[in-house]
N, C-alpha and C positions, 0 to 999 in steps of 0.2 A: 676109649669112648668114641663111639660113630653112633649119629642121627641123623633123619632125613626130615624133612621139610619141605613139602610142595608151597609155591609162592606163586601166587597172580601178582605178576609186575602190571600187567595192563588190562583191559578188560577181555582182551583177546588172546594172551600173553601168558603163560606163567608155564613153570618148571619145577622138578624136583633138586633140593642141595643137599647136598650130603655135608655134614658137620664131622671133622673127626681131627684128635689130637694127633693122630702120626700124619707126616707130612706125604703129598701125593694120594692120600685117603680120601680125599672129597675135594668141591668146589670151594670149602673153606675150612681152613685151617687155624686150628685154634690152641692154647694152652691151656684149659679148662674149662668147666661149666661154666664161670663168671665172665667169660669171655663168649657164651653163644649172647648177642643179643638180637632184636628183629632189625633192627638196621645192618647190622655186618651181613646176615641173611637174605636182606631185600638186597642188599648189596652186590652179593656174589648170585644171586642170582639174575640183575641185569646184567651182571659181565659174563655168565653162562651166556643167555641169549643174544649176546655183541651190543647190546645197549648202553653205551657208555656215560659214566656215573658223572652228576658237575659235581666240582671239586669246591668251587667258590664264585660266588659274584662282586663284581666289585660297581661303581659307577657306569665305567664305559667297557669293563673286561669279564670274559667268563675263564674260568677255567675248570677243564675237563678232560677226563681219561681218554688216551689216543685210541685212533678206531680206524680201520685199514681203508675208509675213504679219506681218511687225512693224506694216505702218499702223496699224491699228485700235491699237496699243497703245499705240504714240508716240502719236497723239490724243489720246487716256485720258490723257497725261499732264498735258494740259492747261495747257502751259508758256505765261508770259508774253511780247511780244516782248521784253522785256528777259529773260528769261530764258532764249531762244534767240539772241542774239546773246553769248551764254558758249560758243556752239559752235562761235564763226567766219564768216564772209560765206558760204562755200561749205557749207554745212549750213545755213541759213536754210529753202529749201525742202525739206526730209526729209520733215515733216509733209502733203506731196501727191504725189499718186499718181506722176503723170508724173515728178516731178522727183526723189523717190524712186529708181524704177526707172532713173530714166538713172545717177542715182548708183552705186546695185550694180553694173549694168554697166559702166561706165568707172573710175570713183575707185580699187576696189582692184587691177582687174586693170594700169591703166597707173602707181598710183603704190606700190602693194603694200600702203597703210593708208590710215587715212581715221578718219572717225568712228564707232565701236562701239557695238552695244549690249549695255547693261549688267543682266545677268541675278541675280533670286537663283538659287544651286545648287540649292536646295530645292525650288522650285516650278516654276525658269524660267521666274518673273516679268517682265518688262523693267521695271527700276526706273529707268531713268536712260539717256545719253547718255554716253562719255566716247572722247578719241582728239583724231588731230592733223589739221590741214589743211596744204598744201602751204605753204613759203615758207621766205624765208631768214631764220631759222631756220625749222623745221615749227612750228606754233603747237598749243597744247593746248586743246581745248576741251571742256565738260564740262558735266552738267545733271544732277540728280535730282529726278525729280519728286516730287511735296508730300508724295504718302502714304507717304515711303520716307525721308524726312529725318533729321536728327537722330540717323540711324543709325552713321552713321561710313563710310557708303556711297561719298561722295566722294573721301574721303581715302584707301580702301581700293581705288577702281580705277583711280585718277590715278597710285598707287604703281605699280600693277602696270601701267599705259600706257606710266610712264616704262622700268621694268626691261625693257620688249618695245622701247621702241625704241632701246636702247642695248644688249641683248644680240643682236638679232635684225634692226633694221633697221641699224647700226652708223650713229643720230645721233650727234654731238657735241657738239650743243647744241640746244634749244628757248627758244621763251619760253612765254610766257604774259600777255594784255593784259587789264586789270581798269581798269574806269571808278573815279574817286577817291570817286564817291557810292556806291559798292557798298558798304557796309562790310560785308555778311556775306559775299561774295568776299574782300575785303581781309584778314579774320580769316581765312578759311579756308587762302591761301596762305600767312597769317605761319606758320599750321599746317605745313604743308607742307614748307616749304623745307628743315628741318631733318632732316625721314622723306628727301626726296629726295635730301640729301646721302650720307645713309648706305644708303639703295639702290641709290643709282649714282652713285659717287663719279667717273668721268671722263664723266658727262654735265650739261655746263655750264648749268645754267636762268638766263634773264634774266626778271625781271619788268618790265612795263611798267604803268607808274599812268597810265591817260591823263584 
């Protein structure tokens, strides 16, 4: 199966998407008819044009698909390597240009999420890092950088990561893997578990203490 679809994202804006079930065949890839809808469509095609998609809003947070003016600010972040390996193997290089850019390009459009950035409303600061990497289950992974901590920042866009992918990607489970020396990881998700129950009570989280 291959379709196309021209899409006016903007008034000034719009593109042809190619729908097709083998993969690499178009801008969106799909498993069948029931799976073309006009959102997945409007979808890939502002990630054709580098318009990047919000993911979710929360109070004081956005989250949204990374876009290669983010470099300069992930840098800024100035995150530890042990404090980018809370994001997952496959987000390790965000923080470089080429490997960046192949990510935009592929991660959301073949798997539909990936890892987000995390904005204030206010400013549309990028405070942080947070979203899943592929696997069985999808893994969560999550970073806020230094000058943004102590906020409640984490706990406020891991809630709203989980609600997007149990209402929106229809997960039924995740984990989540934390080294046993992390203890402010450790403390964070004893935090957690209990907000994730009650935000999405049929999305299973397993923690793993490695």
């Amino acid at each position: 199966m291959k379709r196309s679809f021209y899409v006016r994202v903007t008034e000034s804006r719009g593109c042809t998407v190619t729908v097709s079930d083998e993969p690499w065949q178009g801008e969106l890839a799909v498993t069948g008819e029931d799976a073309v809808t006009p959102e997945r469509i409007v979808a890939a095609a502002r990630r054709k044009l580098k318009l990047p998609l919000i993911i979710a809003e929360t109070e004081r947070l956005l989250l949204r698909e990374l876009c290669m003016e983010d470099l300069a600010a992930l840098c800024a972040l100035r995150l530890t390597e042990a404090e980018r390996e809370l994001l997952g193997p496959q987000a390790a290089g965000l923080f470089e240009e080429s490997c960046l850019r192949s990510y935009i390009e592929y991660q959301y459009s073949f798997f539909g999420y990936g890892i987000w950035a995390v904005l204030r409303r206010d400013t549309r600061a990028l405070a942080g890092l947070c979203g899943f990497s592929p696997g069985e289950p999808p893994e969560l992974g999550y970073c806020i950088g230094r000058d943004y901590r102590r906020l409640g920042y984490a706990t406020e866009a891991c809630r709203a990561a989980f609600r997007y992918a149990e209402q929106e990607l229809g997960f039924t489970e995740v984990c989540v893997r934390i080294r046993r020396d992390n203890t402010a990881s450790l403390a964070f998700c004893e935090k957690l578990r209990p907000a994730l129950r009650d935000d999405s009570p049929s999305l299973q989280s397993r923690f793993f203490i490695l």
